[in-house]
C-alpha positions as CSV (number, residue, x, y, z in Angstrom):
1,X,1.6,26.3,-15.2
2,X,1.2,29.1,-12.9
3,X,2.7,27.4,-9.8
4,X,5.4,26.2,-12.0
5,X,6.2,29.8,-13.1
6,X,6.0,30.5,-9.6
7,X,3.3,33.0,-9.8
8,X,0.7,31.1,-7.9
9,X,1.5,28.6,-4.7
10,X,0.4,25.2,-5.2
11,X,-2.0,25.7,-2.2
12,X,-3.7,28.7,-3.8
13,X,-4.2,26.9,-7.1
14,X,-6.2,23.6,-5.5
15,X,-8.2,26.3,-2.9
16,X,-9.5,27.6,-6.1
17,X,-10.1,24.1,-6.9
18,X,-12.2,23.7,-3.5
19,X,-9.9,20.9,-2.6
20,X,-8.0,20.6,0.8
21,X,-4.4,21.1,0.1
22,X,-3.6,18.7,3.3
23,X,-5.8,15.9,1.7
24,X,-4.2,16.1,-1.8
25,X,-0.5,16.4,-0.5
26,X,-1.6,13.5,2.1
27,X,-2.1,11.3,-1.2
28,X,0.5,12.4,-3.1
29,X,2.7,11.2,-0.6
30,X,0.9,8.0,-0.7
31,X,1.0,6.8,-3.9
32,X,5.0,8.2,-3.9
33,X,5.7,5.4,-1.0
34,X,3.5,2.8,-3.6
35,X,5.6,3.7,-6.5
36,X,9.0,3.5,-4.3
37,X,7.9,0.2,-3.0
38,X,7.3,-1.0,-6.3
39,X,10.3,0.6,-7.9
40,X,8.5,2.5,-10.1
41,X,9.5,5.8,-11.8
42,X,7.3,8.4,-13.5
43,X,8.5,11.2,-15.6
44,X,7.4,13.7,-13.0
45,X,9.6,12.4,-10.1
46,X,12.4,14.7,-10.1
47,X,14.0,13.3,-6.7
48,X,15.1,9.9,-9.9
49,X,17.7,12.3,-12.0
């Protein structure tokens, strides 16, 4: 909610996490190239309205 609202980047919130920001965007981007390839569409994609 906070990087939505814009008061937090989404890089701060998943250091806080002690994830690597590079490894989670790396696999979000992955599993957006399955969905396209699949034609799926989630809820959450807003690149679909």
């Amino acid at each position: 909610m906070a990087v939505r609202n814009g008061f937090k980047s989404r890089a701060e919130v998943v250091s806080e996490l002690d994830y690597d920001v590079e490894e989670i965007d790396q696999e979000i981007a992955e599993d957006q190239r399955r969905a396209n390839s699949l034609n799926l569409m989630f809820d959450s994609d807003c690149k679909g309205l």
